[in-house]
C-alpha positions as CSV (number, residue, x, y, z in Angstrom):
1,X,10.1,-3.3,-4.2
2,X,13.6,-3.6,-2.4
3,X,14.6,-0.4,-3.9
4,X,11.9,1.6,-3.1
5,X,12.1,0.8,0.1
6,X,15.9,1.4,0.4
7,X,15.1,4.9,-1.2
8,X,13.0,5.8,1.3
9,X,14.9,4.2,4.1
10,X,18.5,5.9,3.0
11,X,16.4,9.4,3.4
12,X,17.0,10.5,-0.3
13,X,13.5,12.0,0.0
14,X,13.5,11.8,-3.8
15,X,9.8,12.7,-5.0
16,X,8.8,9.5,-7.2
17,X,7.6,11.2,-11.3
18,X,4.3,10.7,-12.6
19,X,5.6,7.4,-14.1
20,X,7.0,5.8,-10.9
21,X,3.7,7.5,-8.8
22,X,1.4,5.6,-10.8
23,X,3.4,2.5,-10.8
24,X,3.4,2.6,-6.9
25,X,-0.3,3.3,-6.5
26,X,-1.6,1.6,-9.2
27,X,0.3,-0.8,-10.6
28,X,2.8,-2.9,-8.3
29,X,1.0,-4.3,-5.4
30,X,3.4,-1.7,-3.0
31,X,3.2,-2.4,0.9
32,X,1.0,-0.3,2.7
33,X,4.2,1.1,5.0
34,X,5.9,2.1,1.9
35,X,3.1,4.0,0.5
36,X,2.2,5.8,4.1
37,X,6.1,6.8,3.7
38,X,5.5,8.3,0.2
39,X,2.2,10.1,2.0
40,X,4.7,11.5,4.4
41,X,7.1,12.5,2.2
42,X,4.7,13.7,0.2
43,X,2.8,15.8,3.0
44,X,6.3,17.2,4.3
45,X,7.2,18.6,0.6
46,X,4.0,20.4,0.6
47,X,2.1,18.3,-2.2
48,X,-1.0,17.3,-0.1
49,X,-3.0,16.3,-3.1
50,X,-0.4,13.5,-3.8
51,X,-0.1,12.6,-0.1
52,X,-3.7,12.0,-0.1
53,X,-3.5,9.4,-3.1
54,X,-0.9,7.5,-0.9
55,X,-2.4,7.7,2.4
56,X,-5.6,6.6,0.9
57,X,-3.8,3.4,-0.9
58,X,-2.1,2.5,2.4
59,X,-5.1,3.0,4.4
60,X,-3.9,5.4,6.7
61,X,-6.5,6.8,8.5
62,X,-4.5,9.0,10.7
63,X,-2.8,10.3,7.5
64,X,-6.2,11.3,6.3
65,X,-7.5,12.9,9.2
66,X,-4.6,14.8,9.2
67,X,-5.3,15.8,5.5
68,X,-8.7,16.4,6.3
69,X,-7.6,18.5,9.3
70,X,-4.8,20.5,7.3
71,X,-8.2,21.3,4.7
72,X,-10.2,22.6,7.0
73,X,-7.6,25.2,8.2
74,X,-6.4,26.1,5.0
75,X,-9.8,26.6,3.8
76,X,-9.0,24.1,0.9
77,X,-13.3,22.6,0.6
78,X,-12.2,20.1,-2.4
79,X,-9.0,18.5,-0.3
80,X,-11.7,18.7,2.5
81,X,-14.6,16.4,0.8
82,X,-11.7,14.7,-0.7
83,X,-10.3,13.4,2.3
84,X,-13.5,12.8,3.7
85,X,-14.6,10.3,0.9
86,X,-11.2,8.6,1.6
87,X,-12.3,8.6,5.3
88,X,-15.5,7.4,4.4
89,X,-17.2,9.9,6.2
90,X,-20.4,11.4,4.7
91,X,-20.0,15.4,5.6
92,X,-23.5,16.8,7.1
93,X,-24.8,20.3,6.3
94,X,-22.9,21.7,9.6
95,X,-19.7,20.4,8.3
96,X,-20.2,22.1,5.4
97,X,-21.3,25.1,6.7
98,X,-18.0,24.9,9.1
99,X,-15.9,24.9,5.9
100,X,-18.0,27.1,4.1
101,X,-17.3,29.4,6.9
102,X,-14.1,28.9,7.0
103,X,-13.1,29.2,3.7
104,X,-15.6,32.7,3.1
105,X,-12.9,34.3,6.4
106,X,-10.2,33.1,4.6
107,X,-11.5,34.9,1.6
108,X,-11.5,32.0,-0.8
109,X,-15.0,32.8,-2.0
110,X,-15.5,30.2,-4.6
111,X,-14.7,27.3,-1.9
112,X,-17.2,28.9,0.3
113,X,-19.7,28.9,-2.3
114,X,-19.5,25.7,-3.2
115,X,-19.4,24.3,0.2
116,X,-22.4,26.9,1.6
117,X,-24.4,25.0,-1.8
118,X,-23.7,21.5,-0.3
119,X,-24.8,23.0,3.1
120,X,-27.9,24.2,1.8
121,X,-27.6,27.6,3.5
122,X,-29.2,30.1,1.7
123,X,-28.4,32.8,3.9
124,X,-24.2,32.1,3.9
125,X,-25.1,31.8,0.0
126,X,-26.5,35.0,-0.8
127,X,-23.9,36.7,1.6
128,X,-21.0,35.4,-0.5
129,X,-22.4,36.1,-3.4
130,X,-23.0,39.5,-2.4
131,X,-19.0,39.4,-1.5
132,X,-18.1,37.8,-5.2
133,X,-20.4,40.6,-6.7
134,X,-18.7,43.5,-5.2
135,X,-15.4,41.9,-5.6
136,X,-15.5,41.4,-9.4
137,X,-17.7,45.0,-9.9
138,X,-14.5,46.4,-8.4
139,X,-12.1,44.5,-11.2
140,X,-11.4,46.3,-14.8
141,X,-12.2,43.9,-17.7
C-alpha cells in the first residue's frame, strides 16, 4: 500500500497494467483516496472507462458525475448509463431521449439508437433509422 501511494504522490503518473489494476480494485482492500487518485490519473490520460472503475470503488460521486457529465457531451450513451448505475441513478425516458439526442447530432447513430430504444420514442427511432438506412445504402460492400 505504501508504495502505491508514494507512486502517486512522487507524480510518476505511471498507468498501473491490467495486473496491478485489478489488484487495486479487486484484490487489496486500497484506500478510497488512492483509488480516486488512480480515477484522476486515469481521467487526465484520457482512459475514462478505467477512471470510472476507480471512481466507482472509491465512491466518488463527484468523479462520477463528472464521468457522467463528460458522456453526455461526448455523446458516449454506454459510459452514460454506466456511470449512472455507479451513481445509482435510474435514467428516465427524457434522459434518454437527451442522450439519444445528443448522440443522433453528434452523428453516433448506433448510441442514439440504442438510447432512443430505452426512451421508448418511436418517432427519434424511426428518424435514425431512416439516417442509418441512407448512410449504409450510400457504402459499397
Amino acid at each position: 500500500m505504501c508504495i502505491i501511494s508514494e507512486r502517486l504522490s512522487l507524480g510518476k503518473n505511471k498507468l498501473p497494467d491490467y495486473k496491478l489494476k485489478q489488484k487495486l480494485l479487486y484484490v487489496d482492500n486500497t484506500k478510497a483516496d488512492v483509488l480516486k487518485s488512480y480515477g484522476d490519473l486515469f481521467y487526465d490520460k484520457g482512459y475514462i472507462s478505467d477512471a470510472l472503475d476507480f471512481y466507482k470503488k472509491a465512491g466518488d460521486m463527484e468523479g462520477l458525475e463528472k464521468i457522467k457529465s463528460v458522456a453526455f457531451e461526448s455523446g458516449d450513451v454506454m459510459l452514460f448509463e454506466f456511470a449512472a448505475k455507479a451513481l445509482d441513478i435510474e435514467l428516465s425516458p427524457s434522459d434518454w431521449k437527451s442522450i439519444g439526442q445528443k448522440a443522433a447530432g453528434l452523428k453516433k447513430y448506433t448510441f442514439a439508437k440504442h438510447a432512443l430504444e430505452k426512451a421508448d420514442d418511436q418517432e427519434g427511432l424511426n428518424s435514425i433509422k431512416k439516417i442509418m438506412e441512407t448512410e449504409n445504402s450510400g457504402k459499397e460492400v
